[in-house]
C-alpha positions, 0 to 999 in steps of 0.5 A: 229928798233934798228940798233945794229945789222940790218938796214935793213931786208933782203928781204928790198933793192931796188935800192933806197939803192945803195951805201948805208951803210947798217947792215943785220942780219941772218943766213948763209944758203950757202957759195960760196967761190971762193978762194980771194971772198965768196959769203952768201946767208944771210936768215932771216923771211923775205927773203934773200940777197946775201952779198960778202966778199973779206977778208979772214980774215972775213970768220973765223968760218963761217958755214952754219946756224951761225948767222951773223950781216954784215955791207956793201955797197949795188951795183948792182950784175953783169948781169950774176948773177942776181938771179931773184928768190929773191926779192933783186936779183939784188943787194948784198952787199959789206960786210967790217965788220962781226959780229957772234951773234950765232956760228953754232958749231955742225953738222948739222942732216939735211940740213934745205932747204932739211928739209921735206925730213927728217924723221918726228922724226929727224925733231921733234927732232930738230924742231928749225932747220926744222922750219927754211926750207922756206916752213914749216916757211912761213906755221906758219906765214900763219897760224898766219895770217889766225889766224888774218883775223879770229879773224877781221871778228869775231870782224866785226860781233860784237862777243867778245873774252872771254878766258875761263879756261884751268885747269876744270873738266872731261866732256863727249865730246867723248874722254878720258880727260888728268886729272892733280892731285891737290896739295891742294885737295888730291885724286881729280883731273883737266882735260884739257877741251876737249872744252870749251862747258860748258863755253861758255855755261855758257856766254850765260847764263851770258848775254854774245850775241856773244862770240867767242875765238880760243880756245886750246882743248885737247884731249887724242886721237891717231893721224891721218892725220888730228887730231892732238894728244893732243893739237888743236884750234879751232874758237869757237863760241857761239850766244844768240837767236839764231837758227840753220840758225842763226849759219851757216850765221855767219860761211859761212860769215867767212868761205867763206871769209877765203877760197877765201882770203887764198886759192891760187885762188881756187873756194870756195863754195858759201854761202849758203853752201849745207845741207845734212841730216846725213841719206842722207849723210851715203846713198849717199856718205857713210860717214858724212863726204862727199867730194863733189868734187868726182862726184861719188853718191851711189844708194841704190839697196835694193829693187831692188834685193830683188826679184834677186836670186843672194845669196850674197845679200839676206836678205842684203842691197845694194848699187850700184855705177855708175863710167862713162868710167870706163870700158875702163880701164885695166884689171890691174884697176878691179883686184887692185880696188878687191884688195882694197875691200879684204883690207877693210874687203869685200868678194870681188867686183861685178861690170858689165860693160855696153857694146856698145848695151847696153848689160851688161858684168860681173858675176852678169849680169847672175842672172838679167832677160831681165826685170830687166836689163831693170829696172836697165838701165833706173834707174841709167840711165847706158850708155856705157862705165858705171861700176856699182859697187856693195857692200852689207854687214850688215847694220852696214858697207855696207854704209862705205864700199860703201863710201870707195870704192866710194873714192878709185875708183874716185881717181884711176879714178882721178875725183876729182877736186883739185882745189876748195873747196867744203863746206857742212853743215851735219845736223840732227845727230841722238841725241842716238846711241848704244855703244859696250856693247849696251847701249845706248850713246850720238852719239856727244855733249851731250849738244845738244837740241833734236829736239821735245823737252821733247815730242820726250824724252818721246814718241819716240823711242831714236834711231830715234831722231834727235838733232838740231846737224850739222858739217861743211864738206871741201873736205872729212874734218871735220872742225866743229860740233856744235849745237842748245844747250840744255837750258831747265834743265828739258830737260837736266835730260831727255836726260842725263836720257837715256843715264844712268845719274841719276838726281842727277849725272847730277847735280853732274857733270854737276852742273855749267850748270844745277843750271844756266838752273834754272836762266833764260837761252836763247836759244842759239847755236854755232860751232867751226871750227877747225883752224888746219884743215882748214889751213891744207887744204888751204896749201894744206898739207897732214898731219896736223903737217905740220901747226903746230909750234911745233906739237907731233909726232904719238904717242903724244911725244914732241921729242923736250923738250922729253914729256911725261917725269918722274918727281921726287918722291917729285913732286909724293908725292906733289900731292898725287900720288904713281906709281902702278908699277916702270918707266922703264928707257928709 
């Protein structure tokens, strides 16, 4: 490199460079001035170094932050200094010239080491600096290299990488499109690809075997803990000839690879991953996203009670949730574990406890016979010290009230094992589902082969099909959906035809896919693992942003560059767009 400004970086000097002349470069991040002697902790990407100035003279306008070119002698640190943190803390440098390259001249708003304890719009708003704090830096240059290894072992099992346009058009992904107006065509309008779905698609169709790209999506959704708002990446991939099966080999190969290389020496499920069925995964542990390290299963009692004269559960159904030991908790635990419940929108909490005779302890224990408490221990195989939990509600909600309620005791237990990676494939998605107004909608990606084909389209009911449709779960995240792909155009007007697509609107919105269908289409299936998510849980970060370079804050705005922002009349004008009411000044 150019030794204008460094010879060296400054995680660099071994004992090979004692008494060397050498150049660093980076930012001052503390200043030790002793009176006649100042010693910098010098920082850049890679490290830092400690440099000594014994001139006064040297240490005009030096501040925290500014940044320096020093040129100096490499000697060992006396014993009593010896930093054995640093990789360079054996030595520092002697320092007989100081170069500033950039001036630190305002306040600092926060100290940088001390970033993450900021509030999250202070740090947004000076991101440049916030990035410079070890820890959120080395997380994006984790982060490029996990990007990387993806993108090798890909290539390794003969995928191409192909990008696929940004500026498309609208598309039902489930998500409201960001729509960008265009100059030459007055009234019609872009949208941001919620996926690249129709393209890769339209690869298969092209001849293309195995594509694959990491692939920014956007989406106009509200942020949460693991979504960001606007922008993501994902490893989208998309195979030709391929089945289901096909599909999961290729992301256990690269899933399993990624989560052992990157995930500190935490156990990572071995290939091949766990599939539960969607109908298995809402009873069992009520949700489709389930996290396999809580050991806690949800039982259907349903038809156990129906025959129990206990009102709240009559006509309802009912699940029950077995918790080991949880009785030798206080009596502080039931009533916040009842306070949670009311939180989630419960009428309350029912339990029993199963003492030391095997006798039952609760207010429900009451409306069970001796038979039936009998049923009850041999079926759920109760002990002492068990508590078994009961929710019942509507059908529509008991299975995410029981899933939370699964959650929220196994963690207050603390039960769940943090220290490995739990990988399932979710599978057999219902293909329809009803919306609000009760119509009937696709449950995920529309462009999803239903299984049976045409003959379950035309003879089934459409709230019992089940698409060729999967997601891939890691610890309670949702890191992907994919599917066996709808290659068939006669199937594809069906399946749009239930959902309320004319023939002639399919064709109309979704002409690229429909007319190449009528070409010679293969059958073909992917997924698209999503990047930010999963580097989120190998850093182990509770909040996604954390891994992203330059992320919107909760509300989708770049406090940084201050997006969305106003533009001028003009720029309205050049894209045919009138304001309905004025922009008020911010």
């Amino acid at each position: 490199m150019s030794e204008a400004y460094r010879t060296h970086n400054c995680n660099e000097l071994t004992f090979d460079n004692l008494n060397q002349t050498v150049k660093l470069a980076g930012w001052v991040e503390t200043i030790r001035d002793h009176g006649g002697v100042a010693f910098i902790d010098l920082r850049d990407q890679y490290g830092i170094t400690q440099v000594v100035i014994n001139d006064a003279d040297l240490l005009n306008n030096l501040h925290k932050e500014t940044v320096i070119s020093v040129e100096g002698v490499v000697v060992k640190r006396d014993p009593e200094t010896v930093n054995k943190k640093l990789k360079t803390g054996e030595l520092e440098v002697k320092v007989s010239k100081v170069e500033i390259l950039g001036l630190c001249s305002e306040a600092l708003p926060f100290e940088v080491q001390e970033s993450t304890e900021t509030r999250e719009d202070v740090r947004l708003k000076y991101r440049f600096l916030d990035l410079r704090n070890n820890k959120v830096h080395d997380n994006i240059v984790f982060r490029s290299q996990v990007i990387s290894f993806l993108r090798k072992r890909m290539e390794e099992l003969g995928f191409t990488e192909i990008t696929t346009p940004i500026l498309t058009c609208s598309s039902p992904e489930g998500a409201r499109d960001y729509i960008i107006p265009s100059r030459k065509h007055e009234g019609k309008f872009y949208a941001l690809p919620q996926a690249p779905q129709q393209f890769k698609q339209l690869l298969m169709v092209s001849g293309f075997d195995k594509y694959f790209q990491i692939a920014p999506c956007f989406r106009d959704e509200d942020a949460r803990a693991d979504r960001s708002p606007g922008e993501f990446y994902q490893l989208d991939f998309e195979m030709a000839f391929a089945t289901q099966e096909d599909v999961f080999e290729v992301a256990e190969a690269v899933l399993y690879d990624t989560f052992t290389k990157f995930g500190n020496g935490k156990k990572v499920s071995p290939a091949p991953f766990k599939r539960i069925p969607y109908e298995e995964a809402m009873l069992k542990y009520g949700t489709d996203k389930p996290d396999l390290r809580n050991p806690l299963i949800i039982n259907d009692l349903t038809d156990f009670f129906a025959d129990v004269d206990f009102k709240p559960f009559k006509g309802k159904p009912v699940r029950g949730i077995v918790v080991p030991d949880c009785a030798k908790n206080s009596k502080s635990f039931f009533e916040k574990m009842e306070q949670f419940a009311l939180s989630i929108g419960m009428k309350g909490l029912g339990y029993i406890t199963v003492l030391e005779d095997g006798s039952y302890k609760g207010p429900i224990d009451k409306f069970l016979v001796d038979e039936k408490k009998k049923e009850l221990r041999e079926m759920l195989s109760l002990k002492k010290d068990d508590t078994l939990y009961f929710i019942s509600d509507n059908k529509k909600v008991v299975d995410s009230l029981a899933g939370q309620i699964r959650t929220e005791v196994a963690k207050r237990m603390d039960i769940i094992d943090n220290d490995r990676f739990e990988l399932c494939y979710i599978t057999d998605f219902p293909m329809y589902e009803l919306d609000d107004d009760g119509k009937l909608a696709f449950t995920h990606n529309p462009f999803s082969m239903p299984q049976g084909g045409m003959d379950a389209l035309l003879n089934q009911d459409p709230l019992t099909i089940k698409a060729y449709q999967y997601d891939i779960v890691c610890n309670g995240v949702e890191l992907s959906s994919g599917a066996v792909r709808n290659h068939r155009p006669d199937v594809m007007v069906k399946a749009f035809e239930l959902a309320g697509y004319s023939a002639d609107e399919v064709e109309k919105r979704f002409g690229a896919l429909y007319h190449a269908f009528h070409y010679g289409a293969p059958p073909h299936a992917g997924m698209a693992p999503g990047v930010d998510r999963m580097i989120m849980l190998l850093k182990d970060e509770e909040n996604i942003r954390e891994v992203i370079a330059f992320p919107m804050n909760s509300t989708a705005q770049d406090l940084l560059l201050g997006s969305p922002g106003t533009v001028t009349e003009q720029q309205l004008r050049e894209v045919h767009i009138k304001l309905r009411r004025p922009v008020p000044n911010e």
